[in-house]
N, C-alpha and C positions, 0 to 999 in steps of 0.2 A: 504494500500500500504506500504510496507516492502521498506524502504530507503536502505536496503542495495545492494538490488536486482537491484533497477534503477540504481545504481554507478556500480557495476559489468558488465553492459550490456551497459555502457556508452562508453567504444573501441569498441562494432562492430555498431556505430552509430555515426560516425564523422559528420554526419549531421550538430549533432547539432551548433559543432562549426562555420558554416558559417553562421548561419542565425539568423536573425538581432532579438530582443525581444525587442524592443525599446515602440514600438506603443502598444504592450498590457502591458509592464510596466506602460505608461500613463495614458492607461483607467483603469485598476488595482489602479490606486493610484488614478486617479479619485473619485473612490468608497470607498476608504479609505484599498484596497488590496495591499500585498508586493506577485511579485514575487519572488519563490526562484529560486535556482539554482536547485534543486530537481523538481521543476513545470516544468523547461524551457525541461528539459531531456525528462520529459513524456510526453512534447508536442511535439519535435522533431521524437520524438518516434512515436507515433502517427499518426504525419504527414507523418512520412518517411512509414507507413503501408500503409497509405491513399495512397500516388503516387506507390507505389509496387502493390497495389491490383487493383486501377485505371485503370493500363493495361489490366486486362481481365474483370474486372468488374466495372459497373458503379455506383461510388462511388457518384461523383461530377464532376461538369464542372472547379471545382475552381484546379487548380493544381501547382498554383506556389504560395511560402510563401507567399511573401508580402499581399497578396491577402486571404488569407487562413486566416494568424495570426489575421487580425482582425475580417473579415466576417464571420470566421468558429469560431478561438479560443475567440475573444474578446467578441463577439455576443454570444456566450454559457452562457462565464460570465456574462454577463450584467444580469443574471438571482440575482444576489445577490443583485441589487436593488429592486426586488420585495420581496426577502428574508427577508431582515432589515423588510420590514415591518407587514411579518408575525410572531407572536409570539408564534411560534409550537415546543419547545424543543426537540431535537434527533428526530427528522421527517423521516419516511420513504417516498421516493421518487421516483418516477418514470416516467420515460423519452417515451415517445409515437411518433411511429416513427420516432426510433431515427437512421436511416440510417448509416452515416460513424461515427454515436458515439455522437453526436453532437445535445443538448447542456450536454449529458448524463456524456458521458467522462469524459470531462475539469471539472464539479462539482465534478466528483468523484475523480479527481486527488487532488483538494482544499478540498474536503470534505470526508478521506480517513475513518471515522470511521463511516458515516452516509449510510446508506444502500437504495443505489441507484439500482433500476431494471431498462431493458429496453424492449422493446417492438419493435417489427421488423420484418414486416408480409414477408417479401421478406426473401427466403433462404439464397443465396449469401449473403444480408448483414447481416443476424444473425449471422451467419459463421465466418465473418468478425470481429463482434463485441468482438465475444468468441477469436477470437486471438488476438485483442489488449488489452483485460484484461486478459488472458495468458501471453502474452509478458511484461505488464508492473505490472502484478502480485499483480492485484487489487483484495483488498476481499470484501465480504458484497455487493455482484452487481450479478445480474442474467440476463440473457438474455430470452425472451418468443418469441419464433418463431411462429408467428400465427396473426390474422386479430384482432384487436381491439374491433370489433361487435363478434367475438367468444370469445375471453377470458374473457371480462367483463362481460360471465352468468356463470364463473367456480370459483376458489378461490380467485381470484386476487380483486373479487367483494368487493368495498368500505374496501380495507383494505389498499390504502397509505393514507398518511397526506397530503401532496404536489404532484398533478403532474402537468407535465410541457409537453409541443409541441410547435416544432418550427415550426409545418407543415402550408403548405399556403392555405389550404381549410377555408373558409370560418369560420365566427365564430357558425353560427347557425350549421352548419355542426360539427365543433369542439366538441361541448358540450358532443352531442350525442355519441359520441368515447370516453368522456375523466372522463367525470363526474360519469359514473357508476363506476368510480376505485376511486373516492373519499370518505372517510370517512363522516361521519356528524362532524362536524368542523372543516373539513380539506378545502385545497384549490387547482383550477385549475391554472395555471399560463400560458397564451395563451399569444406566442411574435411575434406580430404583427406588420407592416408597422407603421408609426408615424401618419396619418390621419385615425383614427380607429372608430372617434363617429358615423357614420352613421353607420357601418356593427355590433355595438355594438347596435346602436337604434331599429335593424333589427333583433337581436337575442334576446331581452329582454323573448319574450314569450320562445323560444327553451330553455334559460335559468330555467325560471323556470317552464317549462316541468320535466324537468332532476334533480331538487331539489334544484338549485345555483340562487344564486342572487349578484348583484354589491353593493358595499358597499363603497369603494374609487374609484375617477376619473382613468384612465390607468396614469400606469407612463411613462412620457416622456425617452425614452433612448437616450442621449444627452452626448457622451464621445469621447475623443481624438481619433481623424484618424477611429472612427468610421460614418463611411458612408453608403446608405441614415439614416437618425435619427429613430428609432425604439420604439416601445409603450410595454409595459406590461400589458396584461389585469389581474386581478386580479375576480376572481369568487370564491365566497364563497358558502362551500354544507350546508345547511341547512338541508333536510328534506332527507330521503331515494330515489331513481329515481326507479323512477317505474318499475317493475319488465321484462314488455314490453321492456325495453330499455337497452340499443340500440338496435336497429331493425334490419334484416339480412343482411350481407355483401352488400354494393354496395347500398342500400334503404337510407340511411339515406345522400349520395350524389344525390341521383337522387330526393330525397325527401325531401329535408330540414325539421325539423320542425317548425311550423309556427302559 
C-alpha cells in the first residue's frame, strides 16, 4: 500500500473525519499495536465501500461504525494474537471466505508488504473485494473467485504459510476447506466463538484426516469493547492431506469428516 495514494483520496472520503477510532485504538494497544492515521483512512475507506455496496448487495447485517469498528475491524485484528505466536518469517497468507474483506483487508492494511490472497466463492463479493484493493491500492493480494473444495486440487495446493477463516461452519467442517492450502509447516488459524473445547474434541480425527494436528490450547481473545470474547484455534500441517481432499462442493458440509 502506497501512502501516498491513501492521503490523495482522503477529500473525497470525509467519512472518515466523523467516526470515532477510539475502541480499536484500545484493542490495538491491547496487543501491543499503534494505530496510524494512514490505518484509520483505509479503514474508513473500507467501510464507507462496505455501506455503498451494502445497498445492492449483501455484504453484512452490520452497517453502522460503532458496531463495525470492533466486530468487523477489531475482530480481523485480533488475528495478531495468534500471529506473535507463530514463528513463520514473510508468511504468505491467505484469507478463506473472506466476504466484505474481513479479516483479509485490515491485515493487509497493517501488513502492506506480506502477500495476503483471498478467496471468495460468491461473484458479487469477489467483485467487491477487487474494488476495495483498487480503491485503496493494495499490492501483493489476489483475489480467487471460486468454491474452496475447487481450488485447493489446482495451484493454490499447500502453497500458503498461514491461513486464516473467520467462517462459522463448524470446525471439523473447516479443516477440510482450509488445510489442503496449507504448506507442511505452515498453519491454519480458525476464529472461533470463546467456548470452543468440545467442537475442537469433535474434530481431532477430521484434523488429522487433512494432515494438522493441535499443539497449543486456543487462544482466548479477550480485548477492549471487544464483545462476545473470541478463541483462536491454532492447527499445525504436518504431513501432506490426502490427495482425496477436500471432497466435492457441498460433501464435506453434508458430510463432516469423522
Amino acid at each position: 500500500m502506497h501512502e501516498s495514494n491513501i492521503h490523495n483520496q482522503r477529500d473525497s472520503h470525509p467519512l472518515n473525519g466523523a467516526l470515532s477510532f477510539h475502541a480499536v485504538e484500545l484493542g490495538l494497544a491491547a496487543m501491543g499495536k499503534t494505530l496510524t492515521s494512514e490505518h484509520q483512512i483505509a479503514m474508513a475507506q473500507h467501510f464507507s465501500l462496505v455501506q455503498e455496496t451494502n445497498k445492492v448487495t449483501n455484504l453484512t447485517s452490520v452497517t453502522d461504525w460503532e458496531t463495525a469498528s470492533t466486530r468487523h475491524f477489531l475482530d480481523s485484528l485480533s488475528v495478531f494474537l495468534a500471529l506473535e505466536r507463530i514463528n513463520i518469517p514473510n508468511p504468505k497468507v491467505l484469507d478463506i471466505g473472506s466476504g466484505a474483506g474481513f479479516p483479509g483487508i485490515p491485515l493487509k492494511v497493517f501488513c502492506p508488504s506480506t502477500q495476503i490472497d483471498l478467496i471468495e466463492s460468491r461473484g458479487r463479493k469477489a467483485a467487491f473485494l477487487e474494488k476495495v484493493i483498487a480503491h485503496l491500492n493494495l499490492r501483493r493480494i489476489s483475489v480467487y473467485a471460486g468454491r474452496a473444495e475447487s481450488l485447493a486440487h489446482g495451484s493454490l495446493r499447500e502453497s500458503y504459510d498461514i491461513v486464516v477463516a473467520r467462517a462459522v461452519a463448524p470446525l471439523n467442517v473447516l479443516v477440510e476447506l482450509t488445510l489442503p492450502f496449507v504448506r507442511q509447516g505452515g498453519v491454519f488459524i480458525a476464529m472461533k466463538q470463546l467456548n470452543v473445547n468440545d467442537e475442537l474434541q469433535q474434530s481431532l480425527t477430521a484434523i488429522e484426516r487433512v494432515g494438522g494436528s493441535i499443539s497449543i490450547p486456543p487462544i482466548e481473545v479477550d480485548l477492549p469493547n471487544l464483545s462476545p470474547k473470541r478463541s483462536l484455534v491454532i492447527i499445525h500441517k504436518n504431513i501432506p492431506t490426502p490427495i482425496e481432499l477436500p471432497r466435492a462442493a457441498g460433501i464435506p458440509q453434508k458430510r463432516p469428516l469423522r
